[in-house]
N, CA, C and O atoms as a GROMACS GRO file, in nm:
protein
  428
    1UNK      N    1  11.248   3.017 -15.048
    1UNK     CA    2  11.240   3.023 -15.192
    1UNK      C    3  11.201   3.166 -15.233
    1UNK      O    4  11.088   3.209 -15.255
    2UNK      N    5  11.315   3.228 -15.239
    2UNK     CA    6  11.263   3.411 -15.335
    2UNK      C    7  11.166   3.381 -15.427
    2UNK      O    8  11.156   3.283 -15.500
    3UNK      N    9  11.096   3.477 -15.415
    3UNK     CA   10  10.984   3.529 -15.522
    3UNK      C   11  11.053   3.665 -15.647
    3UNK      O   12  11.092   3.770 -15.595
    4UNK      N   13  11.060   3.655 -15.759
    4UNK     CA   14  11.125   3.716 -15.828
    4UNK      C   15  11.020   3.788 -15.925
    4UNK      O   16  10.971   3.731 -16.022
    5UNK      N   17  10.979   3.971 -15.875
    5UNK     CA   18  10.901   3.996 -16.058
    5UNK      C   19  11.019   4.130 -16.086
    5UNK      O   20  11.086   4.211 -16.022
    6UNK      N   21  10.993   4.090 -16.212
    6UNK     CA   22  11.088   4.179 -16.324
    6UNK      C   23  10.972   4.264 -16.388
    6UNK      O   24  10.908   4.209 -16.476
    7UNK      N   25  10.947   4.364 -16.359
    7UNK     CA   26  10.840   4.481 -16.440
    7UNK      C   27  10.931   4.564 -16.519
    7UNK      O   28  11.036   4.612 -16.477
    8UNK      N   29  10.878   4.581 -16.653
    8UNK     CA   30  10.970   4.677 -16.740
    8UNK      C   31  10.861   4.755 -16.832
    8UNK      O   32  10.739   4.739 -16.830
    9UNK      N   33  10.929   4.834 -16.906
    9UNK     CA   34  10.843   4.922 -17.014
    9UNK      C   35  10.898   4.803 -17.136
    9UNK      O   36  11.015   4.775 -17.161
   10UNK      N   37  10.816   4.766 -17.180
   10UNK     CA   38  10.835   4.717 -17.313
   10UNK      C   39  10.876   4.682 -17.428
   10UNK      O   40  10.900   4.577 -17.489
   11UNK      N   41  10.881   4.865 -17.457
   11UNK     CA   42  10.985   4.887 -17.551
   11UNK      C   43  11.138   4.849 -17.533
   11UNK      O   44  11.214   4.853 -17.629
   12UNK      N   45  11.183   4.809 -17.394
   12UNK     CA   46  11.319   4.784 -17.374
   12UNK      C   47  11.371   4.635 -17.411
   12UNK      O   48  11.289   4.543 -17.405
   13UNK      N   49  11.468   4.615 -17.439
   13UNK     CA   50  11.544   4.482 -17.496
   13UNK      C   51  11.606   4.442 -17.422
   13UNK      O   52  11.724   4.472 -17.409
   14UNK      N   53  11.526   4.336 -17.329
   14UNK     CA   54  11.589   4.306 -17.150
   14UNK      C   55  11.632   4.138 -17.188
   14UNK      O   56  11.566   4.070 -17.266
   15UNK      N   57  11.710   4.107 -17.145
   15UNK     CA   58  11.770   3.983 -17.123
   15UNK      C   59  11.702   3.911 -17.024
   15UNK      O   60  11.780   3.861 -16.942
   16UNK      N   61  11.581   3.889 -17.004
   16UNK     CA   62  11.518   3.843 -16.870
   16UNK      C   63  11.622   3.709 -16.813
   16UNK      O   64  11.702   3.706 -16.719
   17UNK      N   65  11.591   3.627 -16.892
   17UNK     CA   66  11.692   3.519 -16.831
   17UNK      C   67  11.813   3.520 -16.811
   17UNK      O   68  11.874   3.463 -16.721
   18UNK      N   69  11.864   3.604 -16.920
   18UNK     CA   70  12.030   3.628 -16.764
   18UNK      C   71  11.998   3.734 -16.664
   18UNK      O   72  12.088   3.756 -16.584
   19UNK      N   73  11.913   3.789 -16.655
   19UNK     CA   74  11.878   3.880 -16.551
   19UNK      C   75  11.793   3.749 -16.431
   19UNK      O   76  11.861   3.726 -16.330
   20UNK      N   77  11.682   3.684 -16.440
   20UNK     CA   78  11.722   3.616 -16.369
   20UNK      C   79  11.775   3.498 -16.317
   20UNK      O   80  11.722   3.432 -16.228
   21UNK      N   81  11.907   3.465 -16.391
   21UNK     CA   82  11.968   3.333 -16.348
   21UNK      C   83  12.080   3.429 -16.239
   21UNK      O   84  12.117   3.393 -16.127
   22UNK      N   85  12.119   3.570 -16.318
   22UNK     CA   86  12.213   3.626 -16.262
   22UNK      C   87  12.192   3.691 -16.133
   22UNK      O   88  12.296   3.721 -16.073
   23UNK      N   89  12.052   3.726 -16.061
   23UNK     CA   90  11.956   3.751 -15.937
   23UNK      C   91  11.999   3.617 -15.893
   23UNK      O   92  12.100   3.622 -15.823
   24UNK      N   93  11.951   3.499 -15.915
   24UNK     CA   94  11.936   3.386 -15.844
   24UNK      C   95  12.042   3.371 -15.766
   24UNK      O   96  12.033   3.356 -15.644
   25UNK      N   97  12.199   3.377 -15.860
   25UNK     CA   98  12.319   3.347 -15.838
   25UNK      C   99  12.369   3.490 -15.720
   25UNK      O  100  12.444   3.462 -15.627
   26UNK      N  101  12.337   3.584 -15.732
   26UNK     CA  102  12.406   3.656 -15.635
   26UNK      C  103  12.327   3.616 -15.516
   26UNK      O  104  12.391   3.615 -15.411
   27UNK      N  105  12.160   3.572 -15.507
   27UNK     CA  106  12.088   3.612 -15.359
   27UNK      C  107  12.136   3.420 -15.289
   27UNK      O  108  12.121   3.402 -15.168
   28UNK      N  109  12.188   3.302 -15.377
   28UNK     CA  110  12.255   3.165 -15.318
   28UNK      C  111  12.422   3.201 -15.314
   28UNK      O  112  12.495   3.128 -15.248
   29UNK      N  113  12.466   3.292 -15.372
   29UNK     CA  114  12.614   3.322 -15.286
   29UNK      C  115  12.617   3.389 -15.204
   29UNK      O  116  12.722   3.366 -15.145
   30UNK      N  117  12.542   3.497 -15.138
   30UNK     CA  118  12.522   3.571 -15.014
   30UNK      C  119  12.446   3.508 -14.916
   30UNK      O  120  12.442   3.544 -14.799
   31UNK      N  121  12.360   3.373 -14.984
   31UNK     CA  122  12.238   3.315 -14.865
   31UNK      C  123  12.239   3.194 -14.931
   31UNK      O  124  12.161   3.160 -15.020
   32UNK      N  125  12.324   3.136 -14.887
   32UNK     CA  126  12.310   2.941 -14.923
   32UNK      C  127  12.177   2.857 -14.913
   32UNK      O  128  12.143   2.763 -14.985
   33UNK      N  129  12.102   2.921 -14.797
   33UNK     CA  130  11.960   2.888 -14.743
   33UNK      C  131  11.843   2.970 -14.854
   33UNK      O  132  11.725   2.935 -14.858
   34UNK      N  133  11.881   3.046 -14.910
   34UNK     CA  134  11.792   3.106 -15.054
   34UNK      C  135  11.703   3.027 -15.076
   34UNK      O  136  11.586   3.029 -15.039
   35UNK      N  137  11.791   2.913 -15.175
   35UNK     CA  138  11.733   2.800 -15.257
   35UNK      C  139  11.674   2.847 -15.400
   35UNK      O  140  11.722   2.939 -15.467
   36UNK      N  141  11.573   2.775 -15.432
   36UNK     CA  142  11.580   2.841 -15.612
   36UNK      C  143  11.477   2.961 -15.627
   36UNK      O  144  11.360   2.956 -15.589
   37UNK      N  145  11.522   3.041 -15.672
   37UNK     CA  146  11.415   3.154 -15.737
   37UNK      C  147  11.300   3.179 -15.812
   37UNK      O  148  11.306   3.244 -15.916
   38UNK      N  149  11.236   3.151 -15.786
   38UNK     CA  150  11.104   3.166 -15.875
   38UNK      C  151  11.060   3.290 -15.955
   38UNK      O  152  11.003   3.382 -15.896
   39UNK      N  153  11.078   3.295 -16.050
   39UNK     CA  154  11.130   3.457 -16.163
   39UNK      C  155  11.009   3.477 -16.242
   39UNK      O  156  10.964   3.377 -16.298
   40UNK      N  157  10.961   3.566 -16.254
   40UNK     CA  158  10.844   3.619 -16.367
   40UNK      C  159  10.871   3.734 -16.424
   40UNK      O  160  10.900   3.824 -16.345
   41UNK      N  161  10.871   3.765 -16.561
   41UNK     CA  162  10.888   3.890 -16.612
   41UNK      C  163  10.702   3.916 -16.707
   41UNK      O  164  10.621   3.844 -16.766
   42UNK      N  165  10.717   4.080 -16.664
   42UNK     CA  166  10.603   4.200 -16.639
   42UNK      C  167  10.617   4.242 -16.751
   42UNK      O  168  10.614   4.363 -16.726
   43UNK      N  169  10.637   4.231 -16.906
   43UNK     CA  170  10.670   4.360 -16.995
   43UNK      C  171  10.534   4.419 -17.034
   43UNK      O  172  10.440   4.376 -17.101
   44UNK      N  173  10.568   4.584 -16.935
   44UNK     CA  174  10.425   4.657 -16.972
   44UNK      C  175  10.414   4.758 -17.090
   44UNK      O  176  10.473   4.866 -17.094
   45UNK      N  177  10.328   4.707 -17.189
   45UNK     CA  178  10.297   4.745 -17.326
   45UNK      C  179  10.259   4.941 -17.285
   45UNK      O  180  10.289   5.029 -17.366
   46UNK      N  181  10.205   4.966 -17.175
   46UNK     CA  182  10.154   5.086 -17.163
   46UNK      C  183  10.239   5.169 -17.027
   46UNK      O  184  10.208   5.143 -16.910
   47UNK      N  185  10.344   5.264 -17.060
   47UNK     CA  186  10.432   5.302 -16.928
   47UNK      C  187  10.459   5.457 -16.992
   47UNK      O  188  10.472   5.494 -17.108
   48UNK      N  189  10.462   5.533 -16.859
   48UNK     CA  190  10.541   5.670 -16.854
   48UNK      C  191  10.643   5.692 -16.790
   48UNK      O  192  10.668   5.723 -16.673
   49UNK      N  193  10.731   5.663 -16.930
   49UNK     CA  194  10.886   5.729 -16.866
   49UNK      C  195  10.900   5.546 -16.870
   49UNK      O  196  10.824   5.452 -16.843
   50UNK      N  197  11.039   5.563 -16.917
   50UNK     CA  198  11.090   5.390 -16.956
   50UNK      C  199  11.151   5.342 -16.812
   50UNK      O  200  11.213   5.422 -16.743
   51UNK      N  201  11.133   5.234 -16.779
   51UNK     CA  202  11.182   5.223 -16.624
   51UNK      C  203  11.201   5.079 -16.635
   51UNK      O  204  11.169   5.032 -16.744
   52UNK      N  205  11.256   4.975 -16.522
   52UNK     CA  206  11.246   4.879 -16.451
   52UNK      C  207  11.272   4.847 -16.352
   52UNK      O  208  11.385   4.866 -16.307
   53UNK      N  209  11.168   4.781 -16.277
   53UNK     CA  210  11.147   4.703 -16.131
   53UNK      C  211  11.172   4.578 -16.093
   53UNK      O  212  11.082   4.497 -16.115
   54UNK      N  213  11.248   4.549 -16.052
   54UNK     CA  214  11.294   4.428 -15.983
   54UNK      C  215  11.249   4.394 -15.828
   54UNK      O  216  11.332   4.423 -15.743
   55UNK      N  217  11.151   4.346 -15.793
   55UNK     CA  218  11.124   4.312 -15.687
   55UNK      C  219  11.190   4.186 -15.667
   55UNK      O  220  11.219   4.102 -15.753
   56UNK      N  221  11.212   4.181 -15.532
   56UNK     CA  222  11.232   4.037 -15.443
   56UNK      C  223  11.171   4.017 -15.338
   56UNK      O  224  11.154   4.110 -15.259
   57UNK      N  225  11.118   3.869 -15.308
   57UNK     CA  226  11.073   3.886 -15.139
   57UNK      C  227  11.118   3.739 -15.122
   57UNK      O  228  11.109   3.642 -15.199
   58UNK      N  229  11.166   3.752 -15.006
   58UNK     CA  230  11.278   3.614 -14.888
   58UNK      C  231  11.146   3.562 -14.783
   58UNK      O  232  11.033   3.611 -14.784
   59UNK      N  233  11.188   3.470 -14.709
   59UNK     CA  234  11.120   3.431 -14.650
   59UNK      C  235  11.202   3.542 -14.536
   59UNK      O  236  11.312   3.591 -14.562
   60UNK      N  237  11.120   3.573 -14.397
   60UNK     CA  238  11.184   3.599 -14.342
   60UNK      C  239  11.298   3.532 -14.235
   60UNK      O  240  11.253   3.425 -14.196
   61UNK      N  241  11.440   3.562 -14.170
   61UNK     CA  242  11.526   3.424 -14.098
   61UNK      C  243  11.558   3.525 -14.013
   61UNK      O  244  11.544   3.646 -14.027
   62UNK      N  245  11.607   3.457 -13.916
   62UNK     CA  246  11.719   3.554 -13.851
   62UNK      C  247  11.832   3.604 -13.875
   62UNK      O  248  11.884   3.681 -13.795
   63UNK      N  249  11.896   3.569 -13.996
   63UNK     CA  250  12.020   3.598 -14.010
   63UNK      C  251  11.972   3.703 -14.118
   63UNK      O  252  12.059   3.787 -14.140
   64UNK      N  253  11.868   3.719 -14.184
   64UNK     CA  254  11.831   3.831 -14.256
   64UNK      C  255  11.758   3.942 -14.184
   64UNK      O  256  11.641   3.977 -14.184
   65UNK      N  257  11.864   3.983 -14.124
   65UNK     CA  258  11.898   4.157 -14.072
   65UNK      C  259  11.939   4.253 -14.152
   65UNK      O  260  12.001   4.236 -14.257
   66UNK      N  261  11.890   4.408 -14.081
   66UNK     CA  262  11.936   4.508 -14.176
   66UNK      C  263  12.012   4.497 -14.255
   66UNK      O  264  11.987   4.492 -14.375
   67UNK      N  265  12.170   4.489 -14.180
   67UNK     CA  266  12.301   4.510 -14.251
   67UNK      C  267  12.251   4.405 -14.359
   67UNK      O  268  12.236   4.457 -14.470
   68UNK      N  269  12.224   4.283 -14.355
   68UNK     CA  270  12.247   4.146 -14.449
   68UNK      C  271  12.147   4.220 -14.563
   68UNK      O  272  12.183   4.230 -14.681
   69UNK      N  273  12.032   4.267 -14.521
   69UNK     CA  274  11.904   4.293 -14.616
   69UNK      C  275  11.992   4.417 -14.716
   69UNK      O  276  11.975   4.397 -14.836
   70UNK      N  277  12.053   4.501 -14.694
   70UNK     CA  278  12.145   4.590 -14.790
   70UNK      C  279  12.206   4.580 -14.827
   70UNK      O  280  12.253   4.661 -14.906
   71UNK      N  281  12.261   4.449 -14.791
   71UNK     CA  282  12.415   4.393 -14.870
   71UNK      C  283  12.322   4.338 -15.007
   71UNK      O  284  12.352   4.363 -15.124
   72UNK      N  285  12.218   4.268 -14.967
   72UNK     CA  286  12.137   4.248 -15.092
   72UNK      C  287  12.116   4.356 -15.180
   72UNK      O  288  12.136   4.365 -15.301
   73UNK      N  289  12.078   4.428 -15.108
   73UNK     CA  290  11.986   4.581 -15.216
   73UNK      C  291  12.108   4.653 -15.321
   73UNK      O  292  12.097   4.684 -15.440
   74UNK      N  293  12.248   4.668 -15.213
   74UNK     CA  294  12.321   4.721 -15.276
   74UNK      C  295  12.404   4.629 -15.414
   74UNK      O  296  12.448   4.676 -15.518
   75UNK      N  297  12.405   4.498 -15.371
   75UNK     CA  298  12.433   4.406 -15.493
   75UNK      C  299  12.348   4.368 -15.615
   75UNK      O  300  12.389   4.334 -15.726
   76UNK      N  301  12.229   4.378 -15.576
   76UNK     CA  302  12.129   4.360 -15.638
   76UNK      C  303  12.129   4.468 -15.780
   76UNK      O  304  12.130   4.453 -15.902
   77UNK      N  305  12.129   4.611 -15.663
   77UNK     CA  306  12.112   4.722 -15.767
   77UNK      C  307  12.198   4.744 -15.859
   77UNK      O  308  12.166   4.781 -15.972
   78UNK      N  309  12.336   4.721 -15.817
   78UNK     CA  310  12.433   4.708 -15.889
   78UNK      C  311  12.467   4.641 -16.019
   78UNK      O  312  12.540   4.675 -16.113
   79UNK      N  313  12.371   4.507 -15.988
   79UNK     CA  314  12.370   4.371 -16.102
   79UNK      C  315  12.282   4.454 -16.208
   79UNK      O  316  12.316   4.489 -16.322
   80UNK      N  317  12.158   4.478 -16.141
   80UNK     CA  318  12.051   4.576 -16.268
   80UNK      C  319  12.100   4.656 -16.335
   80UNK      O  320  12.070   4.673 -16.453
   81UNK      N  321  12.165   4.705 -16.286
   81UNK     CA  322  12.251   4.871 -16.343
   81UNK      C  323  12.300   4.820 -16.498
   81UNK      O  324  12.266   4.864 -16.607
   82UNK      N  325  12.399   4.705 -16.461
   82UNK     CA  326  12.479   4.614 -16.591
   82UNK      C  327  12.376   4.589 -16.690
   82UNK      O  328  12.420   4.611 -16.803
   83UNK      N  329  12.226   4.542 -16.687
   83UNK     CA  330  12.127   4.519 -16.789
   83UNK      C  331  12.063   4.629 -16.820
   83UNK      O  332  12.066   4.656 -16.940
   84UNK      N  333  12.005   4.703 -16.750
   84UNK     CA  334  11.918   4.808 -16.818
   84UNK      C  335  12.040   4.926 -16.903
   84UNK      O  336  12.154   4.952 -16.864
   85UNK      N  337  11.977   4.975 -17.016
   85UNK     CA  338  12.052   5.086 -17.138
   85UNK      C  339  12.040   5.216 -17.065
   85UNK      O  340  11.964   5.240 -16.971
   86UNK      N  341  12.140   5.313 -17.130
   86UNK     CA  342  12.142   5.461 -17.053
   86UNK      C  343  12.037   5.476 -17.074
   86UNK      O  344  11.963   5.402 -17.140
   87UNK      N  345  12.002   5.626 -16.994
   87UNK     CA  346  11.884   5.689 -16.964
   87UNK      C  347  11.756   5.620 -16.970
   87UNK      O  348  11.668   5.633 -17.055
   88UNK      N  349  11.760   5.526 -16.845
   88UNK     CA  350  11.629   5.457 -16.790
   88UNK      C  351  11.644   5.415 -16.665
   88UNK      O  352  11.743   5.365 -16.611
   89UNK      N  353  11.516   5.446 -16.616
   89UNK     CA  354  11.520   5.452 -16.479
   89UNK      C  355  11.507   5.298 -16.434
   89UNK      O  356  11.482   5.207 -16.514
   90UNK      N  357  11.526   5.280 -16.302
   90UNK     CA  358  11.585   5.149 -16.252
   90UNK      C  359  11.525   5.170 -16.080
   90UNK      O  360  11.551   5.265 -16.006
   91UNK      N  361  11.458   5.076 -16.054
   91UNK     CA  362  11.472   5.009 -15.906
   91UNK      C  363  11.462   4.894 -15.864
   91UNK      O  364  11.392   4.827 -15.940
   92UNK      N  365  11.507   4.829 -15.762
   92UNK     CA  366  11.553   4.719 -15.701
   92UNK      C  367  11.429   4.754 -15.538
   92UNK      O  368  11.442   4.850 -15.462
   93UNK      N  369  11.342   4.667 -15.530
   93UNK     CA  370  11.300   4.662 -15.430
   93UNK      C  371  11.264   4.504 -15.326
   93UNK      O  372  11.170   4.430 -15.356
   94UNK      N  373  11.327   4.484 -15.244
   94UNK     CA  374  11.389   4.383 -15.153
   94UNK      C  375  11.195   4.424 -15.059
   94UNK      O  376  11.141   4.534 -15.048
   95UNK      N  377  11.137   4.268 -15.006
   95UNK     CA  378  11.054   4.290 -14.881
   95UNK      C  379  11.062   4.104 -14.862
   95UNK      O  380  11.107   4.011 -14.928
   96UNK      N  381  10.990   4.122 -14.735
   96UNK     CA  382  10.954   3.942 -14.688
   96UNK      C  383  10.807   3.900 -14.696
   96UNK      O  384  10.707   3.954 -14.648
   97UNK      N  385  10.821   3.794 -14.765
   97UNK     CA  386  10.711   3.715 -14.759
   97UNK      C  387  10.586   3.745 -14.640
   97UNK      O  388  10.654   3.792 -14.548
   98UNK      N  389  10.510   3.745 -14.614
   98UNK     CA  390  10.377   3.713 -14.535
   98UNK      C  391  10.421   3.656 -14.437
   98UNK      O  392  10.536   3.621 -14.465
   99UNK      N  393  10.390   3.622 -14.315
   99UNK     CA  394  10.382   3.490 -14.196
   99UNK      C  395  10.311   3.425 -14.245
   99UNK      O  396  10.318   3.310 -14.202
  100UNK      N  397  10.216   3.444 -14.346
  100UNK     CA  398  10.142   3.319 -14.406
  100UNK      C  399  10.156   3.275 -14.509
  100UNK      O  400  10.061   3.224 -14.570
  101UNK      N  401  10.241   3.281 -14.544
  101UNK     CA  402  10.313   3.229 -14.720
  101UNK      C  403  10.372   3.102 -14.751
  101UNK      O  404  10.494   3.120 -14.761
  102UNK      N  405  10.354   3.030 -14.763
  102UNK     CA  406  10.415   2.906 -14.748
  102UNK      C  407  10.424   2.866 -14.899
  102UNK      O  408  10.359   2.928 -14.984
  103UNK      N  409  10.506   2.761 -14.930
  103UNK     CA  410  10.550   2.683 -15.063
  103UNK      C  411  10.543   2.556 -15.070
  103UNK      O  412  10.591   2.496 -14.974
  104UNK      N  413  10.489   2.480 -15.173
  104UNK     CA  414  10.493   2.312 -15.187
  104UNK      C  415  10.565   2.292 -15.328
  104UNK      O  416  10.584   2.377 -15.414
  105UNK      N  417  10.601   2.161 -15.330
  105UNK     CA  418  10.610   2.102 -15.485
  105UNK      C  419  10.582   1.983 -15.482
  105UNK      O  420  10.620   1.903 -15.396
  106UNK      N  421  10.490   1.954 -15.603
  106UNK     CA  422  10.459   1.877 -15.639
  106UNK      C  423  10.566   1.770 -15.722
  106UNK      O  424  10.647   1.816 -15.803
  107UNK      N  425  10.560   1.642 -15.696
  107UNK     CA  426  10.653   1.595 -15.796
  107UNK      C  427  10.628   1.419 -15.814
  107UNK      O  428  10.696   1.354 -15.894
   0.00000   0.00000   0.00000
């Protein structure tokens, strides 16, 4: 289950939710084993220089190897590019969960 934060400057007019339904949908067509995304958006009232951060973190698998881990980064970054407005800075940063991270649901 990805962990999803969206950090931005504030002042920007971000689409969070198609930003992340549209994350969700690229990281379950590249990784069927994904499953659902858990998304939070950061809008920080106090920033230098207008920017946004997109973190992700996967559990770690075996089939998430280098090559696979950049096929993410490079799709990823690509998707952001489409939401954020000219002249603002942008990163996409991909890591794995803990060995001790685990998930429940309640239901």
């Amino acid at each position: 289950m990805p962990q999803l934060d969206l950090k931005y400057s504030a002042s920007l007019n971000l689409d969070t939710q198609a930003i992340f339904k549209a994350v969700e949908a690229v990281l379950q067509n590249q990784d069927s084993s994904a499953g659902e995304c858990k998304c939070r958006a950061y809008p920080a009232k106090e920033a230098l220089h207008t920017h946004v951060l997109l973190q992700v973190a996967v559990l770690r698998k075996p089939h998430r190897d280098h090559a696979f881990m950049q096929s993410w980064q490079v799709s990823l970054t690509s998707l952001l590019a489409g939401y954020v407005p000219v002249e603002c800075h942008y990163a996409v940063e991909l890591s794995f969960a803990s060995d001790y991270y685990s998930t429940r649901q309640k239901v």
